[in-house]
VOPAGU-2260 file (C-alpha; in pm, 1 decimal, decimal comma):
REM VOPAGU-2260
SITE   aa  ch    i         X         Y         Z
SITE  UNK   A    0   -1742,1    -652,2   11406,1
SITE  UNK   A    1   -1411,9    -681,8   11263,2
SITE  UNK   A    2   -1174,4    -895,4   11466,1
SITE  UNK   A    3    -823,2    -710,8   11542,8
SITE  UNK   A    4    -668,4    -959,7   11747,2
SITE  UNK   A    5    -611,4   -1243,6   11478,4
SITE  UNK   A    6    -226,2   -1295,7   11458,1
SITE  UNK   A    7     -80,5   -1184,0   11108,7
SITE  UNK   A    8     108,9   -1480,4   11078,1
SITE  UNK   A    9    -175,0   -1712,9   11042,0
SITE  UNK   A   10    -367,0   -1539,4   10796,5
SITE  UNK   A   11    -646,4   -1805,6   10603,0
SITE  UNK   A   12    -870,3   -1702,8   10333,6
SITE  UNK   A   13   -1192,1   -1750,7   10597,0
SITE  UNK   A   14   -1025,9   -1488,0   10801,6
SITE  UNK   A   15   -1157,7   -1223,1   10496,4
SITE  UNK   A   16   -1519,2   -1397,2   10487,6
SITE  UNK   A   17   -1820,9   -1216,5   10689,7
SITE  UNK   A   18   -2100,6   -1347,5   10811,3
SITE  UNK   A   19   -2349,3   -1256,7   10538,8
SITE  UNK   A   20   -2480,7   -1487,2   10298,3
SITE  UNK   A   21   -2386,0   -1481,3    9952,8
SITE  UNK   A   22   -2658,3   -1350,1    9681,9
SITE  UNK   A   23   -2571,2   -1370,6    9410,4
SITE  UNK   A   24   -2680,9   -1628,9    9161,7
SITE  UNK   A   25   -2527,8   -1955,6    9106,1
SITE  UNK   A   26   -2285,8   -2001,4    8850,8
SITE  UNK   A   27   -2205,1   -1637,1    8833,1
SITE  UNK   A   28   -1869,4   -1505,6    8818,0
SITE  UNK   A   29   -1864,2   -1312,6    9115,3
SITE  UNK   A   30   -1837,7   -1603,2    9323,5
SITE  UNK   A   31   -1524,6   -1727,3    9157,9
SITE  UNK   A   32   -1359,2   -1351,3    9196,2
SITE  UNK   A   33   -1508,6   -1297,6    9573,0
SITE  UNK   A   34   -1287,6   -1670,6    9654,6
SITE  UNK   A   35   -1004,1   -1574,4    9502,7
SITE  UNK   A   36    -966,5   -1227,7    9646,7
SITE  UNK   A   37   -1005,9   -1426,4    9980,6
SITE  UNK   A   38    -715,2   -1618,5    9897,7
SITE  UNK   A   39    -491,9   -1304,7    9769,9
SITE  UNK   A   40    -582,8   -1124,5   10116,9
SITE  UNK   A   41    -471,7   -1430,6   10325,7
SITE  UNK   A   42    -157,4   -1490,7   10099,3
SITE  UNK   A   43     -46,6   -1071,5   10121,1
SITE  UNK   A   44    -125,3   -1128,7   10542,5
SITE  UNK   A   45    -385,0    -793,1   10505,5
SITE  UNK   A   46    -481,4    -688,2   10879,9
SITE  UNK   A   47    -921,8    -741,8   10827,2
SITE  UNK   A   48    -946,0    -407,9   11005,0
SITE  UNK   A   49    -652,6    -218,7   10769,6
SITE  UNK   A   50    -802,2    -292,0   10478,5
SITE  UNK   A   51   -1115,9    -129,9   10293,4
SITE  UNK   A   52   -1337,6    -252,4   10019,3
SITE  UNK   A   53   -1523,0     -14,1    9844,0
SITE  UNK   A   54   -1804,1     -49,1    9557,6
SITE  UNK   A   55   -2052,8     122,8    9375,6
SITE  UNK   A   56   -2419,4     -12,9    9237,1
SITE  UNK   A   57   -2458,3    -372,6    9073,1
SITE  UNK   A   58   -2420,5    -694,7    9100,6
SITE  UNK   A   59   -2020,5    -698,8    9162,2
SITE  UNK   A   60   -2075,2    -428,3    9389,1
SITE  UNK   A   61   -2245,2    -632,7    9640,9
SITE  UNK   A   62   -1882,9    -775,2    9720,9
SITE  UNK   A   63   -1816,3    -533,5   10033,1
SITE  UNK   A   64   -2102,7    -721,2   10214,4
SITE  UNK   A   65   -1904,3   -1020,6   10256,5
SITE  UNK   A   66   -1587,0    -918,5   10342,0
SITE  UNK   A   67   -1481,1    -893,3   10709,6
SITE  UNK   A   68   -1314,6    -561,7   10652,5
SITE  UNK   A   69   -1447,0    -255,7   10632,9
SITE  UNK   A   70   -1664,8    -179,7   10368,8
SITE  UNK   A   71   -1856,9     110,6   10170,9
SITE  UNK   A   72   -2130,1      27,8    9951,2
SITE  UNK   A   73   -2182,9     387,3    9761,1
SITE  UNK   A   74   -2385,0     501,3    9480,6
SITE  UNK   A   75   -2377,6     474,0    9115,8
SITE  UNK   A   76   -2034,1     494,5    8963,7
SITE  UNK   A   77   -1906,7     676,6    9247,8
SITE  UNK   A   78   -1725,1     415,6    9382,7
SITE  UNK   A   79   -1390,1     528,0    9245,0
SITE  UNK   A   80   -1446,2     918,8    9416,1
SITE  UNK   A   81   -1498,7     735,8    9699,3
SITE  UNK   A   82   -1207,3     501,7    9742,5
SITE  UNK   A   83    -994,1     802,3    9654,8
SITE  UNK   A   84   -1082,7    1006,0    9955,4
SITE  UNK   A   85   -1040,2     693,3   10153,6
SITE  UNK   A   86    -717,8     650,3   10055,0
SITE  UNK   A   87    -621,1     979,3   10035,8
SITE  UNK   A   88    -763,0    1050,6   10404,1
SITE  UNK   A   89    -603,8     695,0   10545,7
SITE  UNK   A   90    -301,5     613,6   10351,1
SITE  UNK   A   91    -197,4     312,8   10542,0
SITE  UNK   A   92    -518,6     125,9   10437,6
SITE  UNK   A   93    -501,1    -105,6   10180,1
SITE  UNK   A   94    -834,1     -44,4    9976,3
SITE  UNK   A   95    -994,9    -212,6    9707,2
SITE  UNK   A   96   -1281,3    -123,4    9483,4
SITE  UNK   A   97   -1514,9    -396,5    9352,3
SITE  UNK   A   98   -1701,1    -215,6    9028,1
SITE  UNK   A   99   -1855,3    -364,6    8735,1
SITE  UNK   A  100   -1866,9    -268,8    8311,7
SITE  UNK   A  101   -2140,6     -77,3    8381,9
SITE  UNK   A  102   -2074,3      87,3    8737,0
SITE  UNK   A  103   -1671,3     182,6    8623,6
SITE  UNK   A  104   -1730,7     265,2    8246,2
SITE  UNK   A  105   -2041,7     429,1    8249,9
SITE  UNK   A  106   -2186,6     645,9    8471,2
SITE  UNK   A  107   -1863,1     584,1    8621,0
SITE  UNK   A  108   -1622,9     665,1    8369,6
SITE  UNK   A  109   -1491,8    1008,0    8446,4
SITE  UNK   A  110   -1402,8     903,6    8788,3
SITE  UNK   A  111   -1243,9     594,5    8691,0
SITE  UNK   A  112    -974,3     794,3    8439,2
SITE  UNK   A  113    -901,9    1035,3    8677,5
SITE  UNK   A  114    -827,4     795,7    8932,0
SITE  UNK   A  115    -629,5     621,2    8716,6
SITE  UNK   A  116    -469,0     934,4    8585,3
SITE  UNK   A  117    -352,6    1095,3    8941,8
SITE  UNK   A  118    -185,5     697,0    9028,5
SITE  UNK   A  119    -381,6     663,4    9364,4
SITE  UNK   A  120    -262,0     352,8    9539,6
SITE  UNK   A  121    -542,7     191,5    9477,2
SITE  UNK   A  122    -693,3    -194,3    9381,6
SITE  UNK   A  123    -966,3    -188,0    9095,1
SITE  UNK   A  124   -1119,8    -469,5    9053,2
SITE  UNK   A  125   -1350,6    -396,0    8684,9
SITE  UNK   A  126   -1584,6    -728,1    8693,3
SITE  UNK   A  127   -1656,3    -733,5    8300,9
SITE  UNK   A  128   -1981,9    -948,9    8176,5
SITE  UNK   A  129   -2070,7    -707,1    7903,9
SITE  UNK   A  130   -2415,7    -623,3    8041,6
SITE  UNK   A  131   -2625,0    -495,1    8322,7
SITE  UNK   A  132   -2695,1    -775,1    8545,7
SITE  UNK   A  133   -2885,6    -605,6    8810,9
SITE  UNK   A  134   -3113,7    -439,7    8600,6
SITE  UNK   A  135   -3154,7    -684,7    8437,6
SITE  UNK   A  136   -2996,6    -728,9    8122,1
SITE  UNK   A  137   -2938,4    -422,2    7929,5
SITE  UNK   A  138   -2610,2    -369,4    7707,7
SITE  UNK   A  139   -2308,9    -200,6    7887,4
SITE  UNK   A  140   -2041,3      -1,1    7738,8
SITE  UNK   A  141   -1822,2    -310,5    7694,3
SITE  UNK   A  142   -2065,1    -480,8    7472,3
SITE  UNK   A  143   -1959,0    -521,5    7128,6
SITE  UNK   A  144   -2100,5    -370,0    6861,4
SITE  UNK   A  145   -2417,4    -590,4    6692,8
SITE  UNK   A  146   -2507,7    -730,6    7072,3
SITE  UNK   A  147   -2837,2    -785,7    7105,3
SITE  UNK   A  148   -2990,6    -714,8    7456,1
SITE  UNK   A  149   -3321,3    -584,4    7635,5
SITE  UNK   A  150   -3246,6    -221,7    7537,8
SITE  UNK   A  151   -3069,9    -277,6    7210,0
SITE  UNK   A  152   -3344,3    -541,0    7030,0
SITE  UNK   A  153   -3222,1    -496,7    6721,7
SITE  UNK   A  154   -2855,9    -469,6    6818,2
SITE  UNK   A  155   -2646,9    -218,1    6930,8
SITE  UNK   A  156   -2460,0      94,0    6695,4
SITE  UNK   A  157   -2162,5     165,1    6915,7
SITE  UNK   A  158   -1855,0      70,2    6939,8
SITE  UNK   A  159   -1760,6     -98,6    7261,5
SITE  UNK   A  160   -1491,4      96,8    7552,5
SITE  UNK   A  161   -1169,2    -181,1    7610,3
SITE  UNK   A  162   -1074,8    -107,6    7966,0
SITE  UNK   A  163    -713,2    -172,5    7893,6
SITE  UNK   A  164    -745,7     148,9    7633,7
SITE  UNK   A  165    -912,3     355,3    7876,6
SITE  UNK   A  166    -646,4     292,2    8181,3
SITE  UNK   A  167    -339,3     289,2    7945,8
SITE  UNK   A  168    -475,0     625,8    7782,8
SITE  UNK   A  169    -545,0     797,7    8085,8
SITE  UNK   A  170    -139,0     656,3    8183,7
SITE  UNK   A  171    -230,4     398,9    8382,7
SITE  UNK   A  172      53,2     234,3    8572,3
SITE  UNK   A  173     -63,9    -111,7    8636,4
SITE  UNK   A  174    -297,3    -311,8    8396,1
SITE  UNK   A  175    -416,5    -693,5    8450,0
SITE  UNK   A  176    -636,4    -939,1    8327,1
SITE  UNK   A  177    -790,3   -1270,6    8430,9
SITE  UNK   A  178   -1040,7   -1486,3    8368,5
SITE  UNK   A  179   -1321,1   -1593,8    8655,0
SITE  UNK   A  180   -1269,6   -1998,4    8585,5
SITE  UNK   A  181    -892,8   -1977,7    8626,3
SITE  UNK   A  182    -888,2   -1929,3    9055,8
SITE  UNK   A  183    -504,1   -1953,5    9069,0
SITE  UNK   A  184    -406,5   -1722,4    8825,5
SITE  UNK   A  185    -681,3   -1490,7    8911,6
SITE  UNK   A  186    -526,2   -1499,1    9300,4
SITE  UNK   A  187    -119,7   -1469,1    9189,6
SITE  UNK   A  188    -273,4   -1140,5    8954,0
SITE  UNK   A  189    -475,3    -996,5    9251,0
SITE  UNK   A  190    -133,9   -1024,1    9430,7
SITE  UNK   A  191      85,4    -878,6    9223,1
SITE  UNK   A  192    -208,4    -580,3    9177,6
SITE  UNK   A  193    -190,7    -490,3    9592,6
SITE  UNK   A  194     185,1    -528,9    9561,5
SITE  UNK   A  195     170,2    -259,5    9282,8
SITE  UNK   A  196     219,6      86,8    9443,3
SITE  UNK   A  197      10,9     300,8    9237,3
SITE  UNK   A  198    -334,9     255,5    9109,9
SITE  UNK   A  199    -393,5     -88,3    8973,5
SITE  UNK   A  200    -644,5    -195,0    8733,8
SITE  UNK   A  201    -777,6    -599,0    8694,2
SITE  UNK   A  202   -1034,7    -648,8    8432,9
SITE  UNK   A  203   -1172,3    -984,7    8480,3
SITE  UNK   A  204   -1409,1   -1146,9    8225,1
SITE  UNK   A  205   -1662,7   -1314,7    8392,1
SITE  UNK   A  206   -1948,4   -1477,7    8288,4
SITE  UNK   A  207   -2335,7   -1372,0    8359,9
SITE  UNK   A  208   -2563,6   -1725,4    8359,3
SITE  UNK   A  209   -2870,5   -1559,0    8399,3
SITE  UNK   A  210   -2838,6   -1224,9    8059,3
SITE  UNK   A  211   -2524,7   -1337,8    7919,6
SITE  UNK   A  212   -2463,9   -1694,8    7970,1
SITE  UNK   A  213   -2108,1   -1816,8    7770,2
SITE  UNK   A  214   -2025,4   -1452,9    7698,3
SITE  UNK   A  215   -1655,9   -1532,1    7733,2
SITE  UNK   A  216   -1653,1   -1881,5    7635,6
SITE  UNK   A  217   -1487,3   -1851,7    7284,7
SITE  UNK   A  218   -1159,0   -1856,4    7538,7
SITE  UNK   A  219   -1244,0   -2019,0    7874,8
SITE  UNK   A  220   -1365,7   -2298,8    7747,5
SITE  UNK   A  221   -1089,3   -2577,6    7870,7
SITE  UNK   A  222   -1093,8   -2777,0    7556,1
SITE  UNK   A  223    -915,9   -2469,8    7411,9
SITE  UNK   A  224    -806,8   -2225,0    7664,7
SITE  UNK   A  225    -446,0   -2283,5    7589,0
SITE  UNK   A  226    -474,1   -2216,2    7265,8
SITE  UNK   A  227    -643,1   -1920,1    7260,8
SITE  UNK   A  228    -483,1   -1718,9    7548,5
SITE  UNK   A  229    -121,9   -1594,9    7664,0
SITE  UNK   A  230      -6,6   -1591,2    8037,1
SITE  UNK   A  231     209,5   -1309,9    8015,0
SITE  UNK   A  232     472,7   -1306,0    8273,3
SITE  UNK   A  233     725,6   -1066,2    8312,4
SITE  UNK   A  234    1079,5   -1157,8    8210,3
SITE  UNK   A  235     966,7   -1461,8    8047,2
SITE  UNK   A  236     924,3   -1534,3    7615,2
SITE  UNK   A  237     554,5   -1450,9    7499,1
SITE  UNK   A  238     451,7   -1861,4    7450,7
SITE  UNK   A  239      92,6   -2035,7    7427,6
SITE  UNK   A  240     -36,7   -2317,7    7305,8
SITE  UNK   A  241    -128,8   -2662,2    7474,2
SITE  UNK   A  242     222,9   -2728,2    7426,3
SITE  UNK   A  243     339,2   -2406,7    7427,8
SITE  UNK   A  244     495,7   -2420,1    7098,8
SITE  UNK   A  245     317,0   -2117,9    6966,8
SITE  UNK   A  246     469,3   -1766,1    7053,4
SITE  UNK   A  247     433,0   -1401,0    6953,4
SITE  UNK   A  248     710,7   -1175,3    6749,5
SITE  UNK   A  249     694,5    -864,3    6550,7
SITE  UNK   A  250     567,5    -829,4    6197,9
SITE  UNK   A  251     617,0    -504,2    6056,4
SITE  UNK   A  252     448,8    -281,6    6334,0
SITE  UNK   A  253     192,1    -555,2    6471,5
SITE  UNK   A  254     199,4    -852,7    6642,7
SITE  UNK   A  255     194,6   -1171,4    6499,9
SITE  UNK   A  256      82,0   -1505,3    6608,2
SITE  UNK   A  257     348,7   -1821,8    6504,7
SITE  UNK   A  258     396,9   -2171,4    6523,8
SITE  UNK   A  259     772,6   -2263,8    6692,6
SITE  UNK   A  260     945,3   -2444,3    6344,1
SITE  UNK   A  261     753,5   -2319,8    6114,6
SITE  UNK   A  262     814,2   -2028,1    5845,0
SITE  UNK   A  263    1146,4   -2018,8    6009,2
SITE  UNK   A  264    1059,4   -1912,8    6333,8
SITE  UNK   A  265    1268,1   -1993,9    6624,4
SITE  UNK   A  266    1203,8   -1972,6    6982,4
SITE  UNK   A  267    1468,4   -1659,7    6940,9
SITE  UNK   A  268    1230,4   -1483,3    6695,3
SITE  UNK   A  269     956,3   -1502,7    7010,4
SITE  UNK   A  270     947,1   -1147,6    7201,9
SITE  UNK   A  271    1000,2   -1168,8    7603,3
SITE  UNK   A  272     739,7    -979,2    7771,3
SITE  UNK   A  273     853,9    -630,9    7978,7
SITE  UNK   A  274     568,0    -518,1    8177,5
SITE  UNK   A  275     844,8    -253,0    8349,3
SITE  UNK   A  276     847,1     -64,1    8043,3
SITE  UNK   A  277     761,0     300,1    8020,9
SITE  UNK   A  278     657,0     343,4    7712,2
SITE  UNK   A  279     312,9     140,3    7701,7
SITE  UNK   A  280     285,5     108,5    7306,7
SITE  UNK   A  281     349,1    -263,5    7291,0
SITE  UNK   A  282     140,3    -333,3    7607,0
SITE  UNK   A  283    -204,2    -149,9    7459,5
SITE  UNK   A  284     -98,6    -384,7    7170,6
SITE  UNK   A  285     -79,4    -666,9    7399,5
SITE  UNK   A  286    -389,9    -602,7    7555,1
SITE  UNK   A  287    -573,9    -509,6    7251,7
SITE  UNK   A  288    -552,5    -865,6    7070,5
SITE  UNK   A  289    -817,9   -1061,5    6961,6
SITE  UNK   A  290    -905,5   -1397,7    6823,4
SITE  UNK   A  291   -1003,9   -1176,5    6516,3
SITE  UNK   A  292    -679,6   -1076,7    6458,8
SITE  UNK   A  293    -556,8   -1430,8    6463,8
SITE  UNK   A  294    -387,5   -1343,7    6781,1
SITE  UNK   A  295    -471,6   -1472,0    7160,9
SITE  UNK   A  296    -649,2   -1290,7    7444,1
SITE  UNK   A  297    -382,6   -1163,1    7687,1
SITE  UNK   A  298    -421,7   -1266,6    8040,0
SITE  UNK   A  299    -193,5   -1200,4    8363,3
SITE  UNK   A  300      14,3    -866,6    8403,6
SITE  UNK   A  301       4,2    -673,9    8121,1
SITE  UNK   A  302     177,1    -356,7    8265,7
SITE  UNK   A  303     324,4    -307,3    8614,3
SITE  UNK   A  304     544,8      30,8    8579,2
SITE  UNK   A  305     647,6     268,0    8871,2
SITE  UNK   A  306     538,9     620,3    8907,9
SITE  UNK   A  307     458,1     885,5    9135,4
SITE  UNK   A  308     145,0     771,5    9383,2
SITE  UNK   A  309     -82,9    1034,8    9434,7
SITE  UNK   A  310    -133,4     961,9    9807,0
SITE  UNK   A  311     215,0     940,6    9887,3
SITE  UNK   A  312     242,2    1255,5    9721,9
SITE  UNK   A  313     -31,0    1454,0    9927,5
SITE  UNK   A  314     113,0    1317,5   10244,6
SITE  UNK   A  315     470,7    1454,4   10153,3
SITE  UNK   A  316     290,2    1802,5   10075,3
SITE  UNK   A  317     107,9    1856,8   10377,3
SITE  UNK   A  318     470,2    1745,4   10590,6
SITE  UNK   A  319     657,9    1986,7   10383,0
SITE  UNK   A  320     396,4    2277,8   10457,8
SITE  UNK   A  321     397,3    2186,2   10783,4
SITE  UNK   A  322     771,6    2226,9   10842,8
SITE  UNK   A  323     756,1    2561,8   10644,3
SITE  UNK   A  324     470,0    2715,5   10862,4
SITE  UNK   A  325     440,8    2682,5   11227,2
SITE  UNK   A  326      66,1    2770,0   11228,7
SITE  UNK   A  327    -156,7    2531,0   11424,0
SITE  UNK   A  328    -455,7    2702,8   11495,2
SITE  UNK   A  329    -759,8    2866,1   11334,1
SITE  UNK   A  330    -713,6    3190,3   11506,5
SITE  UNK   A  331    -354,3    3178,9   11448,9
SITE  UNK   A  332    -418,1    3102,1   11080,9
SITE  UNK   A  333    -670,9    3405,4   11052,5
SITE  UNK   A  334    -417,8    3644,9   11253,4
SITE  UNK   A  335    -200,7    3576,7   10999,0
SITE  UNK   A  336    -403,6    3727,2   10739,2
SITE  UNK   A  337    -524,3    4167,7   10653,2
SITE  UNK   A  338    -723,3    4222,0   10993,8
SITE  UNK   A  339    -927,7    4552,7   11047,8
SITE  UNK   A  340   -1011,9    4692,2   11415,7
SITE  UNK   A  341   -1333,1    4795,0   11384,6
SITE  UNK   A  342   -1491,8    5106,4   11641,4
């Protein structure tokens, strides 16, 4: 039972905690993700029984279980279709959907895009692990190409989705990513996503101990984090670096990754990071980078543009219909319509 009578000035992250206990295994990312979106829901003052978290099938997906909200566990990849119609049918709840590589991209997919596409004011949270936990540790469409899993034994022939390419085509508004070891910046990005009015989208790389152990550990790693990932923040110059004396400018049409001093570079040359801009062809290259292309792994907000929300908009239709017809009833509504008097 959710309880409505908590004060929404005093808000704590055990406010957002349920009574279930937590399976899932230790060590896995989940648990890192599930703490911090306590945290975000306590510092944005959510009211438990206003807010809805919504998931499909794996081991992310279990997240609705122990929230004290309400939840909706659904089916395969559906999670997305879901959440929409919530949304949609309760505007003034603030949902979230927990979804994994596999749940989102997969099966998944189309509903993901199009949710994306229509701008439905909506939290995705896309729990990336590149591989099916639950069953067990198949490769996922996130897995790069070579991996070698229970269903790919001698490595896999595809080419891998990156989520940032999939929202961003299908015009995604919002577009975040965090990492599952790094609680406080994974809270202030879950903020800024519910704060976004639109549909927002946080991939966060988390690690599997039990099929993909150290998956994501080329950049989490501590020893060097810093110098292999860039805390984008809006409004601020593109630095990294232990002692953030590495920075990113503009080579030609790409990005490039350069030492502060050196070849000439100044801390002028170093670009200042927009996430407010329209045109989204230097954020898919800022969320595209890679250690292969001597550049760092983007984290924080990547994009975070304004744009019409599809529930705001259906709302605004059905009041402006309303005020243009003054039917109210079925019979009215049939009346209105070719009768025949039948004898």
């Amino acid at each position: 039972m959710i309880d409505t009578n908590l004060q929404i000035d005093t808000r704590q992250a055990k406010d957002y905690k349920s009574d279930q206990y937590v399976r899932w295994c230790p060590g896995c990312g989940d648990h890192a993700l599930l703490n911090c979106l306590y945290k975000a829901m306590a510092e944005l003052k959510l009211e438990p029984h206003m807010t809805a978290v919504v998931s499909g099938i794996g081991c992310s997906s279990r997240l609705p279980y122990y929230m004290n909200t309400y939840g909706f566990h659904t089916i395969h990849g559906r999670g997305a279709a879901v959440a929409t119609g919530v949304k949609t049918a309760k505007p003034e709840l603030s949902v979230w959907l927990a979804t994994g590589d596999g749940d989102c991209l997969a099966i998944g997919g189309n509903h993901f895009i199009h949710a994306v596409r229509r701008n439905i004011d909506l939290n995705i949270l896309l729990l990336n692990n590149k591989i099916y936990g639950l069953t067990k540790g198949q490769y996922s469409p996130t897995s790069d190409r070579g991996f070698v899993s229970k269903s790919s034994p001698y490595g896999t022939i595809e080419d891998p989705f990156h989520p940032v390419e999939l929202c961003l085509g299908a015009r995604g508004t919002f577009f975040a990513r965090a990492i599952d070891v790094d609680l406080a910046n994974t809270t202030d990005t879950l903020v800024k996503a519910a704060n976004h009015k639109g549909t927002s989208v946080v991939e966060i790389l988390q690690n599997c101990v039990i099929f993909n152990d150290d998956i994501h550990s080329n950049i989490v790693n501590k020893a060097w984090r810093d110098e292999r990932t860039i805390l984008l923040k809006h409004g601020e110059k593109m630095l990294f670096g232990t002692n953030k004396d590495k920075g990113l400018v503009v080579d030609g049409w790409k990005l490039k990754a350069v030492t502060i001093g050196q070849e000439s570079y100044t801390m002028d040359d170093v670009l200042v990071h927009d996430a407010k801009e329209i045109d989204n062809t230097l954020h898919q290259k800022l969320g595209m980078m890679s250690l292969e292309q001597g550049l760092p792994i983007a984290l924080g907000v990547v994009r975070d543009v304004n744009s019409p929300v599809y529930d705001q908009g259906v709302v605004q239709q059905i009041k402006d219909v309303q005020e243009k017809d003054t039917t109210r009833t079925l019979r009215d509504y049939l009346m209105t319509k070719d009768t025949w008097e039948v004898k």
